[in-house]
C-alpha positions in Angstrom: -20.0 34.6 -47.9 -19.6 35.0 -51.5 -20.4 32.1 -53.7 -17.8 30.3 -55.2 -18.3 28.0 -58.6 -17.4 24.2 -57.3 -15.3 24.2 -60.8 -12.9 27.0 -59.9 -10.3 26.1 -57.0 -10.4 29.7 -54.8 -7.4 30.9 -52.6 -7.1 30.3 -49.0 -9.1 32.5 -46.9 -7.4 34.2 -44.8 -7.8 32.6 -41.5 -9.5 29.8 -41.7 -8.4 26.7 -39.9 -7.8 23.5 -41.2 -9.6 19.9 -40.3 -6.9 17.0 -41.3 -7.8 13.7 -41.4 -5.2 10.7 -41.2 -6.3 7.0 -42.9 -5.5 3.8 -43.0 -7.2 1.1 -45.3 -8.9 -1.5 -43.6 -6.6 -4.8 -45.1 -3.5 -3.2 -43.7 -4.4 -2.6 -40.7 -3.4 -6.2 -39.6 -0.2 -5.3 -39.3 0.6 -1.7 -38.5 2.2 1.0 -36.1 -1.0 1.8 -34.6 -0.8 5.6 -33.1 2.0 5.9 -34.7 0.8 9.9 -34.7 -1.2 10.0 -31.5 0.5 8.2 -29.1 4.0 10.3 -29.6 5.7 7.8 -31.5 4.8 4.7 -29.6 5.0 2.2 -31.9 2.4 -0.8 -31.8 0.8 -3.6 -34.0 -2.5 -4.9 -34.3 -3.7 -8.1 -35.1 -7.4 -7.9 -34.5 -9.6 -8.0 -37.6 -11.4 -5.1 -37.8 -10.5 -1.5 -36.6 -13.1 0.8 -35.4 -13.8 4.1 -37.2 -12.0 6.0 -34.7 -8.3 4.5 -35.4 -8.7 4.2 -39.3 -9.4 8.4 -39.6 -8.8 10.7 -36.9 -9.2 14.8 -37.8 -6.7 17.0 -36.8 -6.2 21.0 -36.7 -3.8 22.7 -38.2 -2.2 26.4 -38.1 0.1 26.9 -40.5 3.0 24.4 -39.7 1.9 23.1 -36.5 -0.6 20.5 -36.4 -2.5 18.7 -33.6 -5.0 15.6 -33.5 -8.4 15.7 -32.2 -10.7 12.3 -31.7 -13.8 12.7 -30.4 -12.5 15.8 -28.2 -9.4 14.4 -27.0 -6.4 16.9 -28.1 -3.5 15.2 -29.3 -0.8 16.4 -31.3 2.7 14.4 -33.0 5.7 14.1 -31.9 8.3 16.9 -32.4 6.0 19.1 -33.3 4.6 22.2 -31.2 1.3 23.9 -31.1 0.7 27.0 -30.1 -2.0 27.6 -27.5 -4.1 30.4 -26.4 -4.4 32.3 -23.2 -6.9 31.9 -20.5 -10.1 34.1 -19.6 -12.3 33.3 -17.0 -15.7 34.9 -15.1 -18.5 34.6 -12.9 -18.7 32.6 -9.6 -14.4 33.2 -7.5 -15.9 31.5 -4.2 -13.1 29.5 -4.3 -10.5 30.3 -6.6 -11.8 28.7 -9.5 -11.6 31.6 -11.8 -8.4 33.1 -10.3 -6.4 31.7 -13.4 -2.6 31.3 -12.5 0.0 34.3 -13.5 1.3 33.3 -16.8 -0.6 31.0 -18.0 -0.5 30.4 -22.0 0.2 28.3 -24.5 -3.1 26.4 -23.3 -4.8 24.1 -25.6 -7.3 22.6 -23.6 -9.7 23.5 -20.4 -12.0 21.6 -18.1 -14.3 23.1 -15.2 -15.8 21.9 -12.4 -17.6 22.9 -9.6 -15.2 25.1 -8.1 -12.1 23.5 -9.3 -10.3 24.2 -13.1 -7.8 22.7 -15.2 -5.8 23.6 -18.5 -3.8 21.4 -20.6 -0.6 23.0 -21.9 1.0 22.6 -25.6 3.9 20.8 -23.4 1.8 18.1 -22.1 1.2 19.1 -18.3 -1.7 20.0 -16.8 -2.0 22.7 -14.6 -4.6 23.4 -11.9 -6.7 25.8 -9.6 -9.8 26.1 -7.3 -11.0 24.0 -4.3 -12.2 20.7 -4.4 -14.9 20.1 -2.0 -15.8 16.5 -0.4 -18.5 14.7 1.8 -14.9 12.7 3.2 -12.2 14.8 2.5 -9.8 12.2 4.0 -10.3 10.3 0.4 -9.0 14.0 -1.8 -5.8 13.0 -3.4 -3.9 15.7 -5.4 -2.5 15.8 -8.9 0.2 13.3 -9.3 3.5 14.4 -9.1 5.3 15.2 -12.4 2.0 14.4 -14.8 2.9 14.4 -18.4 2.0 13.3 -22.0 -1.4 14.3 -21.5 -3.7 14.7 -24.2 -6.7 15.6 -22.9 -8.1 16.7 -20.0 -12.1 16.9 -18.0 -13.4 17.7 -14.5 -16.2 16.2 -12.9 -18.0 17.6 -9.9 -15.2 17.6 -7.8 -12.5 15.5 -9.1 -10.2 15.3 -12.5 -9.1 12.9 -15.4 -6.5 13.7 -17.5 -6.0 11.1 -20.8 -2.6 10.4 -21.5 -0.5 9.4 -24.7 -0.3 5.8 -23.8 -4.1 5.8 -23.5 -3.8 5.4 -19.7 -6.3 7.1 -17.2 -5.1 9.4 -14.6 -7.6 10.5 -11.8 -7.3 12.6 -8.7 -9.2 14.9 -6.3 -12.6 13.5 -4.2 -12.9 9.4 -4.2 -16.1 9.8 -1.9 -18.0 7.4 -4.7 -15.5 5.6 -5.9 -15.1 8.0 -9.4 -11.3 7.4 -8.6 -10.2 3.9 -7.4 -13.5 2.4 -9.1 -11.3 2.7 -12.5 -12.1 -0.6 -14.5 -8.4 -2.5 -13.3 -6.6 -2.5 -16.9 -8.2 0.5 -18.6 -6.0 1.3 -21.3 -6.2 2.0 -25.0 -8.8 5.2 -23.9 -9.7 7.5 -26.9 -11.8 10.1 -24.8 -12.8 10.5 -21.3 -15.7 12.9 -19.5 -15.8 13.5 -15.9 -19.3 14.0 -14.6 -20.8 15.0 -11.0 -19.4 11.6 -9.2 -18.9 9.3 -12.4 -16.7 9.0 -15.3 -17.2 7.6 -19.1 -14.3 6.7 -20.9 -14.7 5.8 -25.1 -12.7 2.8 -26.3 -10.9 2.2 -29.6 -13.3 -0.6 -30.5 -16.5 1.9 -30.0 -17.8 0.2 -26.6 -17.8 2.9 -23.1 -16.6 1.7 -19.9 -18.3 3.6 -16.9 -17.6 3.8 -13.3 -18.2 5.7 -10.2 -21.8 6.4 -8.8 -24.5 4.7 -10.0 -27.2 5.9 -7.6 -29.1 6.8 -10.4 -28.3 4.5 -13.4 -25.4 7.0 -15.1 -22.5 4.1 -15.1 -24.9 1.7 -16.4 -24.0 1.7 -20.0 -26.7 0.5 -21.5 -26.4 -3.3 -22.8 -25.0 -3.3 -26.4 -23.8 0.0 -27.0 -21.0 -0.3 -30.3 -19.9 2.4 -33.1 -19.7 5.6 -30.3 -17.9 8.2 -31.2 -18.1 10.7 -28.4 -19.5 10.4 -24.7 -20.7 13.3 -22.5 -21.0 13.0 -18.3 -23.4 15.2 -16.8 -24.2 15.3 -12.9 -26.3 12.3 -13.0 -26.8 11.5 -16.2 -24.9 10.1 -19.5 -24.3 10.3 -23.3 -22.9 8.9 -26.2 -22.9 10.1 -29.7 -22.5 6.9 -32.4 -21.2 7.3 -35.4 -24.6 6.9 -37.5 -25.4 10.8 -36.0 -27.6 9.2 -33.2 -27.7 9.5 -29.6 -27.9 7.1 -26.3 -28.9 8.5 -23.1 -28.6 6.9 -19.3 -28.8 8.1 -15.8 -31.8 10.5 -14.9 -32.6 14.0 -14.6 -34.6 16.0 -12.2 -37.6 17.8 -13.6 -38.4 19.8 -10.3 -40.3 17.1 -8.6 -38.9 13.6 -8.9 -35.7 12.0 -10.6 -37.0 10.7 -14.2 -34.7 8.6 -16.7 -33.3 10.6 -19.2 -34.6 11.3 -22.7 -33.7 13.1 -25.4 -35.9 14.7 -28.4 -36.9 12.6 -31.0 -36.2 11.9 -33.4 -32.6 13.0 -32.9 -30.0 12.7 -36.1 -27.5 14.0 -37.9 -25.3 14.6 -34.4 -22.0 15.5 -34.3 -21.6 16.6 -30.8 -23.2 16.0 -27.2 -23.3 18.3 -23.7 -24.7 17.7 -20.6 -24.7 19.4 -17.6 -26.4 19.0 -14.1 -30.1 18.5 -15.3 -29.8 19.2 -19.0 -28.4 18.4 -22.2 -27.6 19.5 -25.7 -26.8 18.3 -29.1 -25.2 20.4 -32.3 -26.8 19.3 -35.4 -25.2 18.9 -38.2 -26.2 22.2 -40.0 -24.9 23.8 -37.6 -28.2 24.4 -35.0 -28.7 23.2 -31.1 -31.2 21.2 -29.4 -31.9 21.7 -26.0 -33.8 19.4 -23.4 -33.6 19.0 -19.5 -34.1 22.0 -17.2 -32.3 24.8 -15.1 -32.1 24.5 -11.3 -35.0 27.3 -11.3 -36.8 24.8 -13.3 -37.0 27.0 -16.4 -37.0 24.7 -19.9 -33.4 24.5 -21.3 -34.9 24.8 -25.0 -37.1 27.6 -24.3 -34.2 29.4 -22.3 -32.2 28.6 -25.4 -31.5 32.0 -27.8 -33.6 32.0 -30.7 -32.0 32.2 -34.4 -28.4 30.5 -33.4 -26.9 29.2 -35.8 -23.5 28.5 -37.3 -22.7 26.8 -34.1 -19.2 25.1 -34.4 -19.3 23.4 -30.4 -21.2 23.3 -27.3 -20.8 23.3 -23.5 -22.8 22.5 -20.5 -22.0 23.2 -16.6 -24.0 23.5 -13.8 -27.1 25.0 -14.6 -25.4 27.0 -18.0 -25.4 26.6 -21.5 -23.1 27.8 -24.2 -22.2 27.8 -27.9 -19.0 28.6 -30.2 -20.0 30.0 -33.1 -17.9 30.1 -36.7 -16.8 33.4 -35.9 -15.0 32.7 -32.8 -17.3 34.3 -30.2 -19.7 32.7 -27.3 -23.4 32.8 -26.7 -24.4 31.3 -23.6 -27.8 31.0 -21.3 -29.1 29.5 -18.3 -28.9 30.3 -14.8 -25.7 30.6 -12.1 -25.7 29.3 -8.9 -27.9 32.6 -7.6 -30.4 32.1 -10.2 -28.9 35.0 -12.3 -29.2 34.9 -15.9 -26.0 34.4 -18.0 -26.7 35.2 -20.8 -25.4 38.6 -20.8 -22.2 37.5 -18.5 -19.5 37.4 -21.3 -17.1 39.4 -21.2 -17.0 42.1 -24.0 -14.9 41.9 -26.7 -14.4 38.1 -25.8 -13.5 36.8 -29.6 -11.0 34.2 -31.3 -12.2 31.6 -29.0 -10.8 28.2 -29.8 -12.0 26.3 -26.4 -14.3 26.9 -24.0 -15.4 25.1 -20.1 -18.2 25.7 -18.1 -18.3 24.9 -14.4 -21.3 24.8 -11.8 -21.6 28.6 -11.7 -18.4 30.3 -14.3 -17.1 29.8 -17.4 -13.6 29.5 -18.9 -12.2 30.3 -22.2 -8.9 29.9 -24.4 -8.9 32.8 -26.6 -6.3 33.2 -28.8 -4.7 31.9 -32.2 -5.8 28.6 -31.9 -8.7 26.9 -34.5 -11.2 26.5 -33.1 -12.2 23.3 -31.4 -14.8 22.1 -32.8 -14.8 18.5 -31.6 -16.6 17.3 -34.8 -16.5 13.3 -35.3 -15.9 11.7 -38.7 -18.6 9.3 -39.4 -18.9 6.2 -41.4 -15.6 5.8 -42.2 -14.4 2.7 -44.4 -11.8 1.6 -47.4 -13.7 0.4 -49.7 -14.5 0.1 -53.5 -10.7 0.9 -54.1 -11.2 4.0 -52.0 -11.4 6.0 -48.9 -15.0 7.0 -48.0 -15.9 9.0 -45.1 -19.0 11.1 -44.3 -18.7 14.6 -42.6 -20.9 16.9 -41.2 -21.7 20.1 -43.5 -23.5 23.1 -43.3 -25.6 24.4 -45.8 -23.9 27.8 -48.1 -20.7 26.2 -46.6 -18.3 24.6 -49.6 -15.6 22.0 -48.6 -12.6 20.7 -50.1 -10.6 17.7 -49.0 -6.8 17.5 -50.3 -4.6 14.5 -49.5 -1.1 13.8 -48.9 0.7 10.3 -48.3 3.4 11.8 -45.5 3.5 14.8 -43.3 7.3 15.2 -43.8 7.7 18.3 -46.1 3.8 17.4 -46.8 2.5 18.5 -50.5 -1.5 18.1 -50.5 -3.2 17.4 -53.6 -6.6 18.9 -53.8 -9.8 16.8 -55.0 -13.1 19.1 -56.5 -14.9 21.4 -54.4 -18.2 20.0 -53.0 -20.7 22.0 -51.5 -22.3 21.6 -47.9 -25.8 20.4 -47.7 -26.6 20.8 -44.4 -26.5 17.4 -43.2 -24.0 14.1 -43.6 -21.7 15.0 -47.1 -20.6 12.1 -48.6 -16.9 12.4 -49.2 -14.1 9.7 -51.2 -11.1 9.7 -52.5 -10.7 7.1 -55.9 -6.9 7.9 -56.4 -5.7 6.0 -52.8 -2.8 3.7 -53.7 -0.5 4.0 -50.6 -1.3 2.3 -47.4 -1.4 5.4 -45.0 -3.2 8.8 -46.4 -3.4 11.7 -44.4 -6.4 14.1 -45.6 -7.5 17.8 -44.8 -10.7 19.6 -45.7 -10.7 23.1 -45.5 -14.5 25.4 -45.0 -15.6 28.8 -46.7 
């Protein structure tokens, strides 16, 4: 990358994706249209004191006119507008279906894997569907609601589906055998994010708290006592995570290390997150400057971090299934390692050529990708958000030799951004603000080179 002097303001690469970022200062918040953007025009007002992080600045994507929202992994996008999404690739394990990807499938935004089972979330809203779904009682194996719409995100757990809707409403189908279905807290609404994991489900709220149910043979529902300010969760089979917003990480459930079930733990220390995975028996976390940390094992009890490819970098998201591992990188291609189902190596499984990736899912023994126009997905939280001082400050994760711009605009109709000076990354939380906030709502973008 070529340097460029943080005094001079450089054309748009050509390219490269846009993060938006949509505001709202804290003392008018009281009374507001709240998701006004998110929820497709469904206007509501709050009257609580204090919103959490998540609902005062929320990052969207952008490609060219269209524009979508993404919160802590959960794809939303305004109403009118239309995003184009990618097409679907899948390989490995076809035992049952599960990489059989419909005939004309496209304009996907979002996938989710499972163990034999696959979804994709389509620009339009619906969800569409394919594999087996396997059960210790099939008699409790529901199917997709009829007619499922206004979705917004989408994740599979072992052997059952969630699908987050605009309203902030739950649906579930597919195996109930441990209650990952019909165990649904009764009222769960207002849902920000959701992760499906082998029999259990997390769910992140707007006020930062996590609501868990499902299976709890091994502690992963029982969200530990105090948990506030999260900003993303992450289900593995029998374990749990949750990203705050300080860059930390909580971990619950357990993890088998080849010879007994042991409570999870992650490397310390452990800062400067912005995203979590977890898979069957392992987990990962994407640092801030762009690196992975591994911990956990592979079902041939091989270490997860030695497995792990040395000298990745410029990591943009990461994925766990099954006994696999993966990473996005900046460039829009896909390292992975880790084992199948057969105890083969994946690391070399990718298909060639495979670029432009903007979304990727990994199940118990394949993987499934969106490759097309798409940005990439990078599911990157906004940290430490707040109005104060008479301005909007915000942290956001940077790499270093990266240089970021924010610009600002008060509407998206026939939207003119304003551009504030060029900071450069340094390779960990970069203080942002914005002194010259005078109108209640401000939508922000910050572009990368």
């Amino acid at each position: 990358m070529s340097t460029i002097p943080l005094t001079t303001k450089p054309a748009w690469p050509t390219g490269t994706g846009s993060r938006y970022f949509a505001g709202w200062k804290e003392t008018d918040m009281h009374q507001r249209p709240e998701y006004n953007m998110s929820r497709q025009g469904t206007a509501r007002t709050r009257t609580a004191r204090g919103p959490h992080p998540l609902e005062k600045l929320r990052s969207l994507f952008e490609d060219n006119a269209p524009f979508a929202l993404l919160a802590c992994g959960c794809l939303l996008w305004a109403p009118g507008q239309s995003l184009a999404g990618g097409n679907v690739v899948a390989w490995g394990d076809d035992s049952f279906g599960q990489t059989s990807t419909p005939a004309g499938l496209t304009n996907v935004l979002a996938i989710a894997a499972g163990e034999y089972h696959s979804l994709a979330l389509k620009a339009d809203g619906t969800v569409v569907e394919w594999g087996f779904v396997l059960s210790l009682y099939p008699n409790t194996v529901t199917e997709m609601p009829a007619g499922l719409s206004g979705v917004i995100a989408i994740s599979c757990g072992g052997s059952h589906s969630l699908a987050l809707k605009a309203d902030g409403t739950v649906a579930t189908w597919g195996d109930n055998s441990f209650g990952q279905l019909d165990g649904q807290p009764v009222g769960l609404s207002n849902v920000v994010a959701i992760s499906g994991g082998g029999t259990h489900n997390l769910a992140l709220l707007p006020d930062g708290t996590v609501a868990a149910w499902g299976d709890n043979s091994h502690g992963q529902t029982d969200v530990p006592a105090g948990l506030t300010n999260v900003a993303a969760v992450a289900a593995g089979s029998v374990q749990s995570l949750a990203l705050k917003a300080d860059g930390t990480v909580a971990a619950w459930g357990s993890y088998w290390d080849g010879q007994e079930w042991l409570p999870v733990v992650v490397p310390e220390p452990l800062t400067n997150v912005t995203a979590v995975a977890c898979g069957d028996n392992h987990g990962l976390a994407l640092v801030a400057d762009g690196t992975v940390l591994a911990w956990g094992r592979f079902a041939n009890g091989s270490d997860a971090a030695a497995s792990m490819p040395s000298g990745l970098t410029n990591v943009v998201a990461i994925y766990c299934g099954g006994s696999q591992a993966a990473a996005l990188l900046a460039d829009g291609t896909l390292v992975a390692w880790g084992i199948d189902a057969r105890f083969q190596s994946v690391q070399g499984s990718i298909p060639p050529g495979l670029t432009n990736v903007s979304a990727v899912a990994l199940g118990d023994s394949y993987m499934v990708a969106v490759e097309g126009d798409s940005p990439v997905q990078t599911r990157v939280p906004l940290f430490n958000s707040a109005w104060s001082g008479g301005a909007y400050r915000f942290t956001l994760p940077t790499q270093s030799g990266r240089v970021y711009q924010l610009q600002y605009c008060d509407s998206l109709d026939g939207a003119n951004w304003t551009p504030l000076p060029l900071v450069a990354g340094s390779g960990g939380l970069q203080s942002m603000a914005d002194c010259t906030a005078i109108a209640p709502q401000r939508f922000y973008r910050v572009r990368r080179w």
